[in-house]
BAMI-777270 format. One record per residue (C-alpha): residue number from 1; x, y, z. Coordinates in Angstrom, 1 decimal, padded with zeros to 4 digits. Example, Ala and Ser with C-alpha at 12.3 -4.5 7.8 and 13.67 -1.06 7.14 Angstrom:
residues 2
+-----+--------+--------+--------+
:   n :      u :      v :      w :
+-----+--------+--------+--------+
:   1 :  012.3 : -004.5 :  007.8 :
:   2 :  013.7 : -001.1 :  007.1 :
+-----+--------+--------+--------+
END
This chain:
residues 389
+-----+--------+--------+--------+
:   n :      u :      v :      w :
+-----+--------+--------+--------+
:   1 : -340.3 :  006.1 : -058.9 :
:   2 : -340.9 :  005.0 : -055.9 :
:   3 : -342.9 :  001.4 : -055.6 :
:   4 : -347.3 :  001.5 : -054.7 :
:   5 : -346.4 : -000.6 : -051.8 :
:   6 : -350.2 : -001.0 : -050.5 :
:   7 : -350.9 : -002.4 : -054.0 :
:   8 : -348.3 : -005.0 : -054.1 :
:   9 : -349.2 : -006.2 : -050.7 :
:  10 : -352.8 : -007.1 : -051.7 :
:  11 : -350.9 : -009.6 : -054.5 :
:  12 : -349.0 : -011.4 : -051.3 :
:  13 : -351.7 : -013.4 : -048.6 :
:  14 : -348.7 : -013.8 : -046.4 :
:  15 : -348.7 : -010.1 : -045.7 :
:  16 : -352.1 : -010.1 : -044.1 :
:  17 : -351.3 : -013.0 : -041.7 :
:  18 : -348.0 : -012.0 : -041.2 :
:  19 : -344.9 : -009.7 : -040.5 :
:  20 : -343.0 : -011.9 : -043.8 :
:  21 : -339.4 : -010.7 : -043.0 :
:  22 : -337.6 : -014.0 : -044.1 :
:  23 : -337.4 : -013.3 : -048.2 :
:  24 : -333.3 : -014.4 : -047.7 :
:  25 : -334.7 : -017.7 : -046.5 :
:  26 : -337.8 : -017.9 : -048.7 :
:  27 : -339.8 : -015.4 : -050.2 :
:  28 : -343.6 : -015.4 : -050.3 :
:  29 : -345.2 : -015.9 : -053.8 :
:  30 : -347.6 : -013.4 : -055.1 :
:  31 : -351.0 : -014.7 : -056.0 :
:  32 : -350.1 : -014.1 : -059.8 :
:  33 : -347.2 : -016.7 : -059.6 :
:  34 : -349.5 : -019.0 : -057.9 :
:  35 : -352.0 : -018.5 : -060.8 :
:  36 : -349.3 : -019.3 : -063.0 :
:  37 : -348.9 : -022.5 : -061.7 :
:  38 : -352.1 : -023.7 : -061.4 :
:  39 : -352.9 : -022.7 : -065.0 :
:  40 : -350.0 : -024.8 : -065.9 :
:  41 : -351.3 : -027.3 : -064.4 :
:  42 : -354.7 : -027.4 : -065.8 :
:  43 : -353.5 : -027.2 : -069.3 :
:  44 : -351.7 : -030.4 : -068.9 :
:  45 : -354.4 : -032.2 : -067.3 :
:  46 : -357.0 : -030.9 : -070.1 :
:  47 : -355.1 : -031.0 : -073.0 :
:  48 : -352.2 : -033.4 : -072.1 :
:  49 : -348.5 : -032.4 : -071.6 :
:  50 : -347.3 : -034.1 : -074.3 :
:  51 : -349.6 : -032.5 : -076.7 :
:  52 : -348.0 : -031.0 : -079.9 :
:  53 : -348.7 : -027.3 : -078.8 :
:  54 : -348.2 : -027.9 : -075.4 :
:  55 : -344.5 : -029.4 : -075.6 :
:  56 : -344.1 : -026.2 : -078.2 :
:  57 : -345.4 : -023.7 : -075.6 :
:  58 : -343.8 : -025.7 : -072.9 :
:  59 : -340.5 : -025.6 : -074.5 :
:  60 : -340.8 : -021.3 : -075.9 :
:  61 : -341.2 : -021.2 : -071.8 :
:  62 : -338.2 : -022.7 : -070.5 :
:  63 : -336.4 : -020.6 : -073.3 :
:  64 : -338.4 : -017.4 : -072.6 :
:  65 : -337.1 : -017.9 : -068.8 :
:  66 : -333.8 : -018.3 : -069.9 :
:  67 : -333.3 : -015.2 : -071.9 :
:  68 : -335.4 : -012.9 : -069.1 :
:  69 : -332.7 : -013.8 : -066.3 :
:  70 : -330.0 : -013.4 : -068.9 :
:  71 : -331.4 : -010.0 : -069.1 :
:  72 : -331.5 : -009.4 : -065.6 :
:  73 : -328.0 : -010.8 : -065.0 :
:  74 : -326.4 : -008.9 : -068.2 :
:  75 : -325.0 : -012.3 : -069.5 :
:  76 : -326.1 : -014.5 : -072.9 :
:  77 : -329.2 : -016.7 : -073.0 :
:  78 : -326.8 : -019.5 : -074.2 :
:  79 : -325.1 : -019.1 : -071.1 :
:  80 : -328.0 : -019.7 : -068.8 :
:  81 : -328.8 : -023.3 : -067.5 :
:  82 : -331.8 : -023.7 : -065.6 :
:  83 : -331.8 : -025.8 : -061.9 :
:  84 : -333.9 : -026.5 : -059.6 :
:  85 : -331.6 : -025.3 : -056.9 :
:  86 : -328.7 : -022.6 : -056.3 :
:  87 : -327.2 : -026.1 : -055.0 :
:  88 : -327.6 : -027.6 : -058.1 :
:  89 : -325.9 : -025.0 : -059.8 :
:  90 : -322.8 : -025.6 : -057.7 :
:  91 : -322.5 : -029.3 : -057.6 :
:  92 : -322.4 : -028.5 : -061.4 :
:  93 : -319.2 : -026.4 : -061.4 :
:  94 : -317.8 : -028.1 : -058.6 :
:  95 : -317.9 : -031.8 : -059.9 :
:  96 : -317.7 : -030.5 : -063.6 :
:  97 : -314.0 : -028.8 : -063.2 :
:  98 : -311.5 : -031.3 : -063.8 :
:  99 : -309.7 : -031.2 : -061.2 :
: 100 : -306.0 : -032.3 : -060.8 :
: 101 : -304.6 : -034.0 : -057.8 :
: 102 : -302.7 : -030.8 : -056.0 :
: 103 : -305.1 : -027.9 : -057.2 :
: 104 : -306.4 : -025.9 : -054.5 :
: 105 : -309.8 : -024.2 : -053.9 :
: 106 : -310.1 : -020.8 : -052.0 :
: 107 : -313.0 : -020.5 : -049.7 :
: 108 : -313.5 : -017.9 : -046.3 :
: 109 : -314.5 : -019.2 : -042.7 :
: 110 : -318.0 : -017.5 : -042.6 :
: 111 : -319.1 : -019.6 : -045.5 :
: 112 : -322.7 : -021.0 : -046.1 :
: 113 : -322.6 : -024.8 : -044.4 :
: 114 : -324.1 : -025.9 : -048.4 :
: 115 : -320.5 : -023.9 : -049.3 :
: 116 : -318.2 : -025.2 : -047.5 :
: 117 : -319.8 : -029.0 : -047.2 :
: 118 : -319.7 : -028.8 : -050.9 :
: 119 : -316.0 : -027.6 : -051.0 :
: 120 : -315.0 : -030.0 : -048.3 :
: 121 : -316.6 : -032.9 : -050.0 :
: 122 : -314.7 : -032.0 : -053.4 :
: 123 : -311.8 : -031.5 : -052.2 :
: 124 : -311.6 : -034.9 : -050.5 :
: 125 : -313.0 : -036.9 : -053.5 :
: 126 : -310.7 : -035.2 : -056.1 :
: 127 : -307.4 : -034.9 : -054.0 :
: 128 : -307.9 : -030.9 : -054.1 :
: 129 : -306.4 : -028.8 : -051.2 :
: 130 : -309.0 : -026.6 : -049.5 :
: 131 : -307.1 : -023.6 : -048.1 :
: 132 : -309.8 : -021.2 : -046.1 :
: 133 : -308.9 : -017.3 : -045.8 :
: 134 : -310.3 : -016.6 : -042.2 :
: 135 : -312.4 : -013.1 : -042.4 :
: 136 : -315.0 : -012.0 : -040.6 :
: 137 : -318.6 : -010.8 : -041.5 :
: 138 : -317.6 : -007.4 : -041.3 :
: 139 : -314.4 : -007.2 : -042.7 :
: 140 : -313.5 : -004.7 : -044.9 :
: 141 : -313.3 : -004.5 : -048.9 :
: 142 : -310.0 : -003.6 : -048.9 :
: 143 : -308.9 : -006.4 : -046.2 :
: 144 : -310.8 : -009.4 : -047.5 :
: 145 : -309.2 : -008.4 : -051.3 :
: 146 : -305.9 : -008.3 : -049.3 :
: 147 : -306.2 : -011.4 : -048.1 :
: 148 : -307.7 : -013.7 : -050.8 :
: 149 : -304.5 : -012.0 : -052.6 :
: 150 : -302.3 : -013.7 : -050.8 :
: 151 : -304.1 : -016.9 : -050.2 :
: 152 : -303.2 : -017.5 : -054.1 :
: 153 : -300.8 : -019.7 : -054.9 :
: 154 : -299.5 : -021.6 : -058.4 :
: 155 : -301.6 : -024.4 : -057.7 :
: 156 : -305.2 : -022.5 : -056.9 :
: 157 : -307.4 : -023.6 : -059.2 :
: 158 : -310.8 : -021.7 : -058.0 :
: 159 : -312.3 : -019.0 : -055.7 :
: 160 : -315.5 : -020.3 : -054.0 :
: 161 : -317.8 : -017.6 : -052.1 :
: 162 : -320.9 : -016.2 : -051.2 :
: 163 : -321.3 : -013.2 : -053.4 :
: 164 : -323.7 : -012.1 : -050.1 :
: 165 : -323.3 : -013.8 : -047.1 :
: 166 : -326.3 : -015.2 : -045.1 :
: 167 : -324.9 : -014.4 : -041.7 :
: 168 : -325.5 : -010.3 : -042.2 :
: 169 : -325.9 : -009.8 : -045.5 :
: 170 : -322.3 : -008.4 : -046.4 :
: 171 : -321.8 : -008.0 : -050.2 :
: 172 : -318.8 : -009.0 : -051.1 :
: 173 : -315.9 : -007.3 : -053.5 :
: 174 : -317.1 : -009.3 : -056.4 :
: 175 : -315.7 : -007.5 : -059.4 :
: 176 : -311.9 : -006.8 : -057.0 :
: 177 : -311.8 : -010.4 : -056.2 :
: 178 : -312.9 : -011.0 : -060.0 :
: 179 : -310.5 : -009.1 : -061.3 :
: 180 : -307.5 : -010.5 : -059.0 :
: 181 : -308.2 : -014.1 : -059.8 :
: 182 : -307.9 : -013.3 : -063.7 :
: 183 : -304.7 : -011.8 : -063.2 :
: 184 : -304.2 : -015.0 : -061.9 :
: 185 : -305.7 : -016.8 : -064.2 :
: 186 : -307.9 : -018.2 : -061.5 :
: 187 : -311.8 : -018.7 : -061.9 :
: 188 : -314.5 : -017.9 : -059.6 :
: 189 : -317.7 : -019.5 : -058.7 :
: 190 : -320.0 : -017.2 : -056.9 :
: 191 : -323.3 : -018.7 : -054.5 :
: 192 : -325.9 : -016.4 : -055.4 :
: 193 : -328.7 : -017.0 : -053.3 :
: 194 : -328.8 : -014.1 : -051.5 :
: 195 : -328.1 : -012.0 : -055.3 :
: 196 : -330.4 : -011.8 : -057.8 :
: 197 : -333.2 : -009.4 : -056.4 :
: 198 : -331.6 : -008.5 : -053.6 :
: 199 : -329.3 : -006.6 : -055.0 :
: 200 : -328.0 : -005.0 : -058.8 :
: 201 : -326.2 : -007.7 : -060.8 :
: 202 : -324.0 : -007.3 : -064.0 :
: 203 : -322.1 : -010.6 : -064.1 :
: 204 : -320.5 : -009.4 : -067.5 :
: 205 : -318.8 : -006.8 : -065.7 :
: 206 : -318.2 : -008.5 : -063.1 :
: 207 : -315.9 : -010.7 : -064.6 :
: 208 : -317.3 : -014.2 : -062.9 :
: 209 : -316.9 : -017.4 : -064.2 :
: 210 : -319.8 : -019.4 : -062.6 :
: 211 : -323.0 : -017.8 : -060.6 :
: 212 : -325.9 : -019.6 : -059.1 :
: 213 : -328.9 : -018.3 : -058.0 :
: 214 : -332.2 : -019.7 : -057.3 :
: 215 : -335.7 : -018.8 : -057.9 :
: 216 : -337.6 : -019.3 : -054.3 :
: 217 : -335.9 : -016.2 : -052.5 :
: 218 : -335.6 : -012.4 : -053.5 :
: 219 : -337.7 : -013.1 : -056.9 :
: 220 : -340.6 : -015.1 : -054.8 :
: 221 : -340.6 : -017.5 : -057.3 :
: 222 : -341.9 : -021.4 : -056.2 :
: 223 : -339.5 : -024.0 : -054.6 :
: 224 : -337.5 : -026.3 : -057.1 :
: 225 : -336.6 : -023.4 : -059.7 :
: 226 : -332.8 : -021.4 : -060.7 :
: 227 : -330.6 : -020.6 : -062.9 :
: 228 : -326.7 : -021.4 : -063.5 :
: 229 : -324.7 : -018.9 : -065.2 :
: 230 : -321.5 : -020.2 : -066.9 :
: 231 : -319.6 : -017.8 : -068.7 :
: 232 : -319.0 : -018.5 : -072.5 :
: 233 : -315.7 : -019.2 : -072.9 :
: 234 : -316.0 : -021.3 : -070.1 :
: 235 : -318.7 : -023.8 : -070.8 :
: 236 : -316.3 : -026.1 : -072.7 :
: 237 : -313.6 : -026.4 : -069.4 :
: 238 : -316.7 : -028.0 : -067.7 :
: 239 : -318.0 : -031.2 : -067.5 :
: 240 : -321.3 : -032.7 : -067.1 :
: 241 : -321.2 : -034.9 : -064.3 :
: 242 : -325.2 : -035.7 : -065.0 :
: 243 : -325.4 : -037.0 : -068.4 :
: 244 : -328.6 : -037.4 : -071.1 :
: 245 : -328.5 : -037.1 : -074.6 :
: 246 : -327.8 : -033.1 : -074.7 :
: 247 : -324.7 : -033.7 : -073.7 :
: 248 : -324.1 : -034.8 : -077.8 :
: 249 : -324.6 : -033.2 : -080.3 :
: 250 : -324.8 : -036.8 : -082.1 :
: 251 : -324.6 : -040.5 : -081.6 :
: 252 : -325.6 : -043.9 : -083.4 :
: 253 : -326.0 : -047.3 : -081.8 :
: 254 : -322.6 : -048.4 : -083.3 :
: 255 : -320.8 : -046.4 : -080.5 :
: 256 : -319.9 : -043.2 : -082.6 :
: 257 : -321.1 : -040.2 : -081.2 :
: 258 : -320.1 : -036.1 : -081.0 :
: 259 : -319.9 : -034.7 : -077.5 :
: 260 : -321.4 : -031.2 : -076.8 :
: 261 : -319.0 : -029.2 : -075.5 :
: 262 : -319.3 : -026.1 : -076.2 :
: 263 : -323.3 : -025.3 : -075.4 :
: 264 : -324.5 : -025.2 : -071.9 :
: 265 : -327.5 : -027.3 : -073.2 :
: 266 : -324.9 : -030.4 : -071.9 :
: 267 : -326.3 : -030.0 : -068.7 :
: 268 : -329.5 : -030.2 : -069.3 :
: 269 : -331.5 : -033.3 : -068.1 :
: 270 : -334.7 : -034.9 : -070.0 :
: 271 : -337.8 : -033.7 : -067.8 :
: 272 : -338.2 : -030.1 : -066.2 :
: 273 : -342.0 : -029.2 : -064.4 :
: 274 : -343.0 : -026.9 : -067.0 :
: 275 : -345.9 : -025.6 : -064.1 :
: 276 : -342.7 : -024.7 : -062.0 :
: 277 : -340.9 : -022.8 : -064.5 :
: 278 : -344.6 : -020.9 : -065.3 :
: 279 : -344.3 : -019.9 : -062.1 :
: 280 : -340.3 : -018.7 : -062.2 :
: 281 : -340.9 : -016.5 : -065.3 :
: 282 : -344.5 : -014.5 : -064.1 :
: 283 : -342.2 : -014.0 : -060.8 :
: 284 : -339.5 : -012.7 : -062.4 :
: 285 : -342.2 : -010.5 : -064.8 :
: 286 : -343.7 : -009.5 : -061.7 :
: 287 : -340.9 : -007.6 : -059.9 :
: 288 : -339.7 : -006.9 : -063.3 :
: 289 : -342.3 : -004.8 : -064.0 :
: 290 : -342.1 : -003.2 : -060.7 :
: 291 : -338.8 : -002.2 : -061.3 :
: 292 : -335.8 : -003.8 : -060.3 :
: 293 : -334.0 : -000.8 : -059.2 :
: 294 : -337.1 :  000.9 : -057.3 :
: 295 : -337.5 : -002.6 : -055.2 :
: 296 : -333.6 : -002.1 : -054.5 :
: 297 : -333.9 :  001.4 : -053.3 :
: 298 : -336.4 :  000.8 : -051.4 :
: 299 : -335.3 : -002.3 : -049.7 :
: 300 : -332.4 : -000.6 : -048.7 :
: 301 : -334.3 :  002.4 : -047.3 :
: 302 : -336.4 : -000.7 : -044.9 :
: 303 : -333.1 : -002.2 : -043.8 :
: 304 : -331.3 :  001.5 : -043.2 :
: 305 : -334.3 :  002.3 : -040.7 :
: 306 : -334.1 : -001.0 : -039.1 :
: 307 : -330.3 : -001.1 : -038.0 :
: 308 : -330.8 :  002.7 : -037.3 :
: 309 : -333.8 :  001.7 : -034.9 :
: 310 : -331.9 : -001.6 : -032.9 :
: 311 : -329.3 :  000.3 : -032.8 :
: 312 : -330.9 :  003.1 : -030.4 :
: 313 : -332.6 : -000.5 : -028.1 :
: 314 : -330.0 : -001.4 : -025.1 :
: 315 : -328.6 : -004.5 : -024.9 :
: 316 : -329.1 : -004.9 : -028.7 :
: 317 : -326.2 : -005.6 : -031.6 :
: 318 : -326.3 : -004.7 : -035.3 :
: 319 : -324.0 : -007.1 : -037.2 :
: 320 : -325.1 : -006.0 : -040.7 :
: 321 : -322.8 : -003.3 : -042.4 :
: 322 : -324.5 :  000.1 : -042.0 :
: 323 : -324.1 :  001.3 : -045.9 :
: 324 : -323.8 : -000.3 : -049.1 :
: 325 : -321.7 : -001.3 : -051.3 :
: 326 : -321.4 : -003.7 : -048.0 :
: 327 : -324.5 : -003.5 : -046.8 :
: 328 : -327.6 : -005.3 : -048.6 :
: 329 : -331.5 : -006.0 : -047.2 :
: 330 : -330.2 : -008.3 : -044.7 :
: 331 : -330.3 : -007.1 : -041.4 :
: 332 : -329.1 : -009.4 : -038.4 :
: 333 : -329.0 : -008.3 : -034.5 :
: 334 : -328.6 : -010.2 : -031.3 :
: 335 : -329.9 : -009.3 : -027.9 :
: 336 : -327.8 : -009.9 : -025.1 :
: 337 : -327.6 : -013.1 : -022.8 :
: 338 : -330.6 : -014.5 : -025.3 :
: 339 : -330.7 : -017.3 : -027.4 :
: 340 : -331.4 : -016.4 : -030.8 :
: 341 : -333.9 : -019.5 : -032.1 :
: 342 : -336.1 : -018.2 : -028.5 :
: 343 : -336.2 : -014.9 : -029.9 :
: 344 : -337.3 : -016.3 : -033.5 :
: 345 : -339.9 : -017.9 : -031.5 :
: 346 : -340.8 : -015.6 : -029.1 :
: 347 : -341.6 : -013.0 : -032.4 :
: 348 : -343.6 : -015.6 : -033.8 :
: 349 : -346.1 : -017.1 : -031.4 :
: 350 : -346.8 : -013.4 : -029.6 :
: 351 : -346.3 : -011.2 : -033.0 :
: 352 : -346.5 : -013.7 : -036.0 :
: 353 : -343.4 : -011.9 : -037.0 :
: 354 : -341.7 : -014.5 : -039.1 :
: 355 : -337.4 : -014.4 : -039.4 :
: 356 : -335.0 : -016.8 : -038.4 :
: 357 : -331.9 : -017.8 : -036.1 :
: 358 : -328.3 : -017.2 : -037.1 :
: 359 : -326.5 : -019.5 : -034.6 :
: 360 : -323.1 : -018.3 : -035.9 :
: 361 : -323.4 : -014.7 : -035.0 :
: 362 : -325.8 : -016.0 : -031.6 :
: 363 : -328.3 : -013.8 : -033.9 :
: 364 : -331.5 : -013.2 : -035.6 :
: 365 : -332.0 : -012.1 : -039.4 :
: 366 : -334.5 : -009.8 : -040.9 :
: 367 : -335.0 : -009.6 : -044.6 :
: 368 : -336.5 : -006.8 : -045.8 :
: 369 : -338.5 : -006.9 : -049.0 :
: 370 : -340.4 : -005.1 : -051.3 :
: 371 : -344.2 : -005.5 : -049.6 :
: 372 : -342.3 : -004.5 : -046.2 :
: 373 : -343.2 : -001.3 : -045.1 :
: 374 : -341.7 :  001.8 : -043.0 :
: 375 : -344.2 :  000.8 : -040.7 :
: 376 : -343.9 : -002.6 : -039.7 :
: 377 : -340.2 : -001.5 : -039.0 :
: 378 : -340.8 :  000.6 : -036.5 :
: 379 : -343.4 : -002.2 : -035.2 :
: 380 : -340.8 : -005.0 : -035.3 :
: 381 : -338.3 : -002.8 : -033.6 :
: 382 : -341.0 : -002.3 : -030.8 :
: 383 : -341.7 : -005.8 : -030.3 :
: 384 : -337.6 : -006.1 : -029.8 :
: 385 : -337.1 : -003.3 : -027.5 :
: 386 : -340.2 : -005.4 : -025.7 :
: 387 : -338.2 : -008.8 : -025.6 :
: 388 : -335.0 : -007.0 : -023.8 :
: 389 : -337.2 : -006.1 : -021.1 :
+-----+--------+--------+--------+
END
């Protein structure tokens, strides 16, 4: 069924100040989200947060949140941590694997800068050898498979990528690269900030060890919520390198205590903003009663007709793929002998058309999203075609 667009964009203020085409950066909150929040808020000011049936209700949130993104992933509530970050969720794998000196980590040359920091970082503080499979951002499946393939070696340890990379939106081969790391008996952390809503997810299929994701993008949830998603038999491999009392199951003040090792409640810090977390779940009620599929579909129409209309404009390049299963809502162009952060400004100040610069690519990114319509394509298109003038 195809999604009452008009309707949803009265639920999102930013769409009648704006052409909002920067969800892959950070997505605009509906007003219900933002009334989710703010009641939050008032219940802990008037009846105190602490307050027997507050902490209860507090508390049947964070799980409620929990189990809904487990739904939406196809994985386990128990193997669902909430962060506040996609980040987060990383530095938690990454610092958690106990890592020998020797083991090496896989990652690819168009990485995230938060990806490959983060891998650089590790492997200099654990002694780990970071080997990097040059591909490009339009490689093909087959190719980038290929080549992770025989990256592998006795000593690899992990496979560290994007599951969609920022730069165009290529989806990776998830469930190949999956699939060849087992045989390997290799795990694999996927970033999932550009996933979950973006695009279909079924991790248990997939065959990932580790996927992080956060709450402030495609699901137009507020800053400072996530999820991590550790795979069962997994959890116990992994360390907390942040510790509170979840992380045992027991202890006395004699020194004897039980770890928790098996439960993904050992990662789990004291305090979490209940107000933020109201605000997660009615986001991720809100486009799931919209329909998870329907938004997909019709993302995917939006970003079709965008590459289809830069790629009539001279002196204009598409570096998105043109179909799925590589191609996503992510569409990124450049304009010849321009500078892309001029064009990002240029779109603003004359259009208040908001995206953003990709410096590796010398491009600009659109995300297209589910209160986007056919018709401020063909708008945005015409305010390009303007700028190559």
């Amino acid at each position: 069924m195809a999604l009452d667009v008009q309707s949803i964009r009265l639920l999102f203020p930013a769409c009648q100040r704006t052409i909002y085409m920067n969800s892959g950066f950070e997505g605009p909150s509906p007003a219900t989200v933002v009334k989710a929040v703010q009641q939050r808020l008032a219940l802990h000011s008037q009846e105190g947060p602490t307050s027997p049936h507050v902490l209860e209700s507090g508390k049947a949130l964070e799980e409620q949140a929990k189990a809904t993104i487990a739904g939406m992933l196809n994985a386990s509530a128990d193997e669902i941590h909430l962060t506040h970050t996609t980040t987060e969720g990383l530095n938690i794998v990454l610092h958690g694997i106990p890592w020998r000196l020797g083991d090496e980590m896989l990652t690819v040359t168009i990485e995230y800068p938060s990806v490959m920091v983060l891998a650089m970082q590790v492997a200099r503080r654990y002694g780990v050898k970071l080997r990097l499979v040059e591909i490009s951002p339009t490689e093909p499946r087959a190719s980038i498979v290929a080549k992770i393939a025989e990256a592998i070696t006795p000593r690899t340890r992990l496979i560290f990528l994007s599951h969609v990379h920022y730069l165009n939106g290529m989806c990776m081969p998830a469930e190949e690269i999956c699939a060849l790391a087992k045989r390997h008996g290799v795990q694999v952390l996927l970033d999932g900030a550009q996933g979950l809503g973006n695009i279909p997810l079924d991790l248990h299929a997939m065959g990932v060890d580790f996927y992080a994701t956060p709450g402030h993008k495609w699901l137009c949830g507020p800053q400072g919520t996530g999820a991590l998603y550790v795979r069962k038999d997994a959890i116990e491999g992994l360390q907390p390198t942040f510790v509170s009392s979840h992380a045992a199951t027991s202890w006395l003040p004699t020194g004897d205590w039980e770890p928790n090792d098996t439960s993904v409640e050992k990662f789990h810090l004291t305090t979490s903003s209940r107000p933020l977390q109201a605000g997660y779940m009615e986001a991720i009620t809100f486009l799931q009663g919209l329909g998870l599929a329907d938004i997909q579909e019709h993302n995917t129409l939006l970003a079709t007709a965008m590459k289809q209309a830069l790629s009539k404009i001279p002196n204009v390049q598409v570096h998105s793929p043109a179909e799925p299963p590589e191609a996503t809502s992510l569409v990124t162009f450049s304009i010849a002998g321009q500078e892309p952060q001029a064009i990002v400004d240029a779109l603003w100040q004359e259009r208040k058309i908001v995206c953003r610069a990709i410096d590796p690519l010398r491009g600009v990114r659109l995300s297209l999203h589910l209160f986007n319509t056919e018709q401020e394509v063909a708008h945005v298109a015409d305010e390009i075609r303007k700028l190559t003038r």
